[in-house]
BADREN-524190 format. One line per field, with one value per residue (C-alpha): x, y, z. Coordinates in nm, 4 decimals, decimal comma. Last residue first. Layout:
<recs>
px <- c(X; ...)
py <- c(Y; ...)
pz <- c(Z; ...)
</recs>
This chain:
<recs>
px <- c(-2,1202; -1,9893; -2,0338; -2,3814; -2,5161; -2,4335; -2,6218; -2,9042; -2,9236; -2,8721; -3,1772; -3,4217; -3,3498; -3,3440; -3,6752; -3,7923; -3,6303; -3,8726; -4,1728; -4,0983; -4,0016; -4,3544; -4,5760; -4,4376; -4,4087; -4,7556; -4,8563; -4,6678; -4,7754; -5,0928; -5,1437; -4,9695; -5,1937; -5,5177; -5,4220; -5,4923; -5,1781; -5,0313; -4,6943; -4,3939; -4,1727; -4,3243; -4,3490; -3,9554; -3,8614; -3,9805; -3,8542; -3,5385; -3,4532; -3,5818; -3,4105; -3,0569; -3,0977; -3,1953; -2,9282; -2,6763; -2,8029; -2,7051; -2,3186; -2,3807; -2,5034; -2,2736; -2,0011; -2,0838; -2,1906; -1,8451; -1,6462; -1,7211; -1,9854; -1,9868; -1,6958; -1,9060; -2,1763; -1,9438; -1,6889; -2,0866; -2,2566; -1,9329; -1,8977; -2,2010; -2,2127; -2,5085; -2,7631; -3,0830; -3,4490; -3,4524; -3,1113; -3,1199; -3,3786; -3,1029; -2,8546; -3,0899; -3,1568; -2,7628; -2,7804; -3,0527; -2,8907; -2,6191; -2,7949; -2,9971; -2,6988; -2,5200; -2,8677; -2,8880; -2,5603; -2,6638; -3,0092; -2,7405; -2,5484; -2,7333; -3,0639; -2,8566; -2,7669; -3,1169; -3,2255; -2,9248; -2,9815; -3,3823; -3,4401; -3,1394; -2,9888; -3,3483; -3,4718; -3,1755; -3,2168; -3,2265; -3,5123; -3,7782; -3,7038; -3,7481; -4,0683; -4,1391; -4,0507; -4,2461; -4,5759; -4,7994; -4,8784; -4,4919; -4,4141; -4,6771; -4,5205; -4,1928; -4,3172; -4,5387; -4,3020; -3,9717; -4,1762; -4,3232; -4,0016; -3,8308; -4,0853; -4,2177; -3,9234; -3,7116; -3,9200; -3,8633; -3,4873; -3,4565; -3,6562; -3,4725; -3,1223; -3,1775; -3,3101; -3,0793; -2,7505; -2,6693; -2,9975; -2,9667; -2,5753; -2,6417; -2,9114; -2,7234; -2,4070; -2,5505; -2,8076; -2,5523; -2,4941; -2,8738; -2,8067; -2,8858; -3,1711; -3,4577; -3,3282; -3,2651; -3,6673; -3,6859; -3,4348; -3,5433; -3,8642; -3,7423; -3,4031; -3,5858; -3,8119; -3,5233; -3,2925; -3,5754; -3,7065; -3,4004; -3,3321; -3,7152; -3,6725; -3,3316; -3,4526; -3,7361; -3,5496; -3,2661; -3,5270; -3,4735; -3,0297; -3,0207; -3,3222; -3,3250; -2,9663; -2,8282; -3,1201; -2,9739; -2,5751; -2,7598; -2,8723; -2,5516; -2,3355; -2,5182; -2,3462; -2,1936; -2,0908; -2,2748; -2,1863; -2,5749; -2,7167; -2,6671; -2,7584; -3,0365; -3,1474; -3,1146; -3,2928; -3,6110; -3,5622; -3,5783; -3,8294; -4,0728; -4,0314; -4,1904; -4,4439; -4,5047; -4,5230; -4,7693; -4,9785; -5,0171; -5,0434; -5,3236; -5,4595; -5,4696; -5,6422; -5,9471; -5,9142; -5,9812; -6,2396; -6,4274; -6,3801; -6,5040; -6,7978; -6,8753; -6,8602; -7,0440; -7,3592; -7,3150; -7,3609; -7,6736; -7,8432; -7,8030; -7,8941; -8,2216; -8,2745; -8,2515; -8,5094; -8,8087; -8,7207; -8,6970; -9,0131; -9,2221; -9,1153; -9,3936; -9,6482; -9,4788)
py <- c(-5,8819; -5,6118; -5,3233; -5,4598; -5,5421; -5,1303; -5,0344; -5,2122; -5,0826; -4,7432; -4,7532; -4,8830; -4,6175; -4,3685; -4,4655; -4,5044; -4,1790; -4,0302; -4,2133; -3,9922; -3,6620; -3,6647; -3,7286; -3,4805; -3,2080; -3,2725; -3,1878; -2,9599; -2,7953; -2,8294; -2,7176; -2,3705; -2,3862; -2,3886; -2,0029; -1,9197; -1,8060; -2,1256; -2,2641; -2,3127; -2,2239; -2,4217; -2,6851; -2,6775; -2,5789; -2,9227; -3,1800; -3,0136; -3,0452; -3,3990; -3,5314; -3,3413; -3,5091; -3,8723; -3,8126; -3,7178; -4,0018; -4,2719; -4,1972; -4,3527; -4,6597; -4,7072; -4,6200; -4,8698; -5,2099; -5,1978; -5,0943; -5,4205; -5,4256; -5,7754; -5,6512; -5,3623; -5,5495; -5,8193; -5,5329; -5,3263; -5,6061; -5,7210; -5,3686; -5,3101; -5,6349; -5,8789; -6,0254; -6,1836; -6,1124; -5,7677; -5,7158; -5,7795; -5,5112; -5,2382; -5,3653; -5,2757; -4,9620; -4,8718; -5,0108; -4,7972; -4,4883; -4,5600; -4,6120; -4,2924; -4,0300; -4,2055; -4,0615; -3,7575; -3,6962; -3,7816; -3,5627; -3,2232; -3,1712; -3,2815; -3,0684; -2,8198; -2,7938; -2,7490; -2,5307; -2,2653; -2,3038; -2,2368; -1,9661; -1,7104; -1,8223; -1,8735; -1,5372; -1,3295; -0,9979; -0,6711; -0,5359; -0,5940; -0,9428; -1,0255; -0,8469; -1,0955; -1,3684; -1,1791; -1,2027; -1,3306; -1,6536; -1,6778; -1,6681; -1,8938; -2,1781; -2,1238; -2,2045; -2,4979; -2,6630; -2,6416; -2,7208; -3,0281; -3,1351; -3,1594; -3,2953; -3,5810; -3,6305; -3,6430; -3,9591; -4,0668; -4,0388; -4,1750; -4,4800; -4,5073; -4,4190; -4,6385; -4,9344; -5,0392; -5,0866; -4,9905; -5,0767; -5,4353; -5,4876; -5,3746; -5,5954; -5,8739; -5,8269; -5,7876; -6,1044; -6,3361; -6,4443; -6,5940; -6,8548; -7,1369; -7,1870; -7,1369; -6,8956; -6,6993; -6,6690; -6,5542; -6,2833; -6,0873; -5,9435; -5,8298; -5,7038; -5,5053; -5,3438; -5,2383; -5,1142; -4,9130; -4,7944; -4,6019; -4,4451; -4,3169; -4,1930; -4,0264; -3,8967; -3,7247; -3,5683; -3,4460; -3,2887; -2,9201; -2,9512; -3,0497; -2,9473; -2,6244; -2,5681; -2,6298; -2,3847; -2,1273; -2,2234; -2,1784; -1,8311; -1,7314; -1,8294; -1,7219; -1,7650; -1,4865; -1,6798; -1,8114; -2,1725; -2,2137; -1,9921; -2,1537; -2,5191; -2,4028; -2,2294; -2,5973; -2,7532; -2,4569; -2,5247; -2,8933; -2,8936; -2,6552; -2,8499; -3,1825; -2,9601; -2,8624; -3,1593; -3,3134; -3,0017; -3,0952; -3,4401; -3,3370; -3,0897; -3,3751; -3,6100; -3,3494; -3,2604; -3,6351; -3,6618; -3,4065; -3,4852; -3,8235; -3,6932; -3,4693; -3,7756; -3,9432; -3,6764; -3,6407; -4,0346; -4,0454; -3,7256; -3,9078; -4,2450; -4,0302; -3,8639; -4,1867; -4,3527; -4,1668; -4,2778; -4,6163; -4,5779; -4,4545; -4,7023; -4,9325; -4,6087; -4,5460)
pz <- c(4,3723; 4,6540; 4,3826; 4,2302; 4,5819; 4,6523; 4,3800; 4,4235; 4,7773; 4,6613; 4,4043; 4,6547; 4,9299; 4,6712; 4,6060; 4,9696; 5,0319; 4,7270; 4,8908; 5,2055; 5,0522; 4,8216; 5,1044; 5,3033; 5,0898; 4,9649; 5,3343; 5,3967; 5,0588; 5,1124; 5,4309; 5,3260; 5,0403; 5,2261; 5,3044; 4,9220; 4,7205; 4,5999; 4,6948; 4,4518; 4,7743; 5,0431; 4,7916; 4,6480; 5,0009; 5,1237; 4,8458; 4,8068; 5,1849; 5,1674; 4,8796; 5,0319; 5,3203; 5,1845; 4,8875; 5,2114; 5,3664; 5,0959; 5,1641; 5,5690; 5,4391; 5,1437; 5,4351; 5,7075; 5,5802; 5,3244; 5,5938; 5,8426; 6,1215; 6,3122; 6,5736; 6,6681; 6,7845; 6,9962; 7,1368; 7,2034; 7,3944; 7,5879; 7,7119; 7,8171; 7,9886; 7,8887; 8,1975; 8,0319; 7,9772; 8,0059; 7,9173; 7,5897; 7,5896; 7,7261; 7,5291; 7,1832; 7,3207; 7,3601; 6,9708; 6,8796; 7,0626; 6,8166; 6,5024; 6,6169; 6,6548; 6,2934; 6,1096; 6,2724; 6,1671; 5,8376; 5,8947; 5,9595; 5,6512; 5,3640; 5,5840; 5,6360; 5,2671; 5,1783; 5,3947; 5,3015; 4,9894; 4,9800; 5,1629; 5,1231; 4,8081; 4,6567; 4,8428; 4,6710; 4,9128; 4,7081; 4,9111; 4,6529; 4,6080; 4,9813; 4,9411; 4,6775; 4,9147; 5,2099; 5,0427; 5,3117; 5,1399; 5,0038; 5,3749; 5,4508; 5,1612; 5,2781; 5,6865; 5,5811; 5,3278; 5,5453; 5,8487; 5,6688; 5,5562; 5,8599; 6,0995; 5,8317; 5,6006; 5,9257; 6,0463; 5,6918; 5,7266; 6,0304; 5,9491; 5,6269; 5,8042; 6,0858; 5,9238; 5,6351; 5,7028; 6,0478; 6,2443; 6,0708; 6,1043; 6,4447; 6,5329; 6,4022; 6,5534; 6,8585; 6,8680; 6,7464; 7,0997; 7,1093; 6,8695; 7,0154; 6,6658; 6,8894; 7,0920; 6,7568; 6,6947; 7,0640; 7,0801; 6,6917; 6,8186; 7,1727; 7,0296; 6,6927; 6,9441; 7,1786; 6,8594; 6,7090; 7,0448; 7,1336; 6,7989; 6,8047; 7,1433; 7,0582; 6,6976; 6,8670; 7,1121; 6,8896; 6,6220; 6,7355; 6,7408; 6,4081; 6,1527; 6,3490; 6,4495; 6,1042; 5,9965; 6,2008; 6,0942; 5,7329; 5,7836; 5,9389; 5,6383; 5,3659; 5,0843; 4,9137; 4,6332; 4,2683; 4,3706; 4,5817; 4,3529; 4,0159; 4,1719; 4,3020; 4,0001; 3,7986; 4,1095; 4,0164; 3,6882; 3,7184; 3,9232; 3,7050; 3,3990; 3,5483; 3,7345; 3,3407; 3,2039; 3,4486; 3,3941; 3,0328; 3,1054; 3,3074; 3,0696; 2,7831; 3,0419; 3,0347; 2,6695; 2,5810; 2,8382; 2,6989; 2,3437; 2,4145; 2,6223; 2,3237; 2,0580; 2,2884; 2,2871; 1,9398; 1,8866; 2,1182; 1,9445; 1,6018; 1,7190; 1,8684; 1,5352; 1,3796; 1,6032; 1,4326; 1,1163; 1,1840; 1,3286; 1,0038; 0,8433; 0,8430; 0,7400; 0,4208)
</recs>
């Protein structure tokens, strides 16, 4: 009996080894179960809280002076930093673009180019995500504070709808306001693209802008300008959303501008992507 005395020793410690990953399996298991879990329910979550949106914002008494306010915010507030952006998208995308087309003599293709370019694709995603970042920070950081310090419930206490009040009226400023925005930087990008053709030439004003303008047709113009209201109305969404879903703890208000951010920006890409292959499949 001696010369088996060490198998029987070791099956204890097969025994201990197989219960130890059976538990680690189980673990695991219930680990990526709760994330799914949670997945699920963020899922649910959004579409209640767009489904509520929806409700309130054709449910009436809409409030007018909030939303003028917050058309004045996400307006009037980011004009400077839509101007210097505008500016330098159109004088970067000049200085990069002038050489190559020296090579190939074509150097009078330069405005029609650029503005085809800033038009179509680059001045609403740029834009957009430069929005994403001052826009739907704010939105996340200042709901997600005031549901820190209470004031949505109190809201709720005093009779005053907080979604209609809050959220709405956000969220159709920011349809309203970033297309605008949008149109206000294509245009300061082409006065910046004149301004770095310029530099290393002599172009009229009003040469620069008959020869840009003549190179934009309809169909460049209005799937560009229809895609901003999904980037405005992504964004807006996006940031009241998190500032309103927002946890109780101070770090919250961080992390929901912060999530807010993230989230808005790879969603405009998205929507980006989608309305590009939809337009191709209408002019195809």
């Amino acid at each position: 009996m001696g010369k088996f005395s060490p198998v029987i020793k070791v099956i204890p410690k097969v025994r201990d080894a197989t219960k130890h990953s059976i538990t680690k399996l189980s673990e695991k298991t219930l680990e990526q179960t709760d994330i799914f879990s949670r997945f699920l329910t963020d899922v649910a979550d959004v579409f209640l809280f767009i489904a509520r949106f929806n409700k309130e914002m054709f449910s009436g008494h809409f409030e007018w002076k909030e939303f003028l306010h917050q058309c004045y915010q996400i307006g009037y507030k980011t004009l400077p930093l839509i101007s210097i952006t505008g500016a330098i998208m159109g004088l970067v995308l000049t200085i990069q673009s002038r050489p190559v087309l020296a090579d190939f003599g074509a150097v009078s293709m330069l405005p029609g180019m650029v503005a085809v370019s800033l038009i179509r694709e680059m001045g609403p995603v740029i834009t957009a995500l430069i929005c994403a970042g001052k826009i739907g920070s704010g939105m996340g950081a200042e709901l997600g504070s005031m549901k820190v310090t209470e004031q949505i419930e109190a809201m709720e206490v005093s009779s005053t709808n907080p979604m209609r009040f809050l959220v709405v009226t956000r969220v159709l400023a920011a349809t309203i306001m970033i297309p605008m925005l949008v149109l206000y930087a294509d245009l300061l990008g082409i006065l910046g693209s004149w301004g770095g053709a310029n530099i290393k030439g002599e172009v009229t004003f009003t040469l620069f802008f008959s020869q840009a303008f003549s190179s934009i047709d309809f169909i460049d113009f209005l799937p560009a300008v229809v895609k901003t209201f999904f980037f405005g109305a992504v964004i807006g969404l996006v940031g009241t959303y998190k500032g309103y879903n927002a946890g109780r703890g101070t770090e919250s208000v961080g992390i929901a501008a912060n999530s807010a951010v993230v989230l808005a920006s790879l969603l405009v890409i998205i929507v980006d992507m989608i309305a590009v292959q939809i337009t191709d499949m209408i002019i195809s």
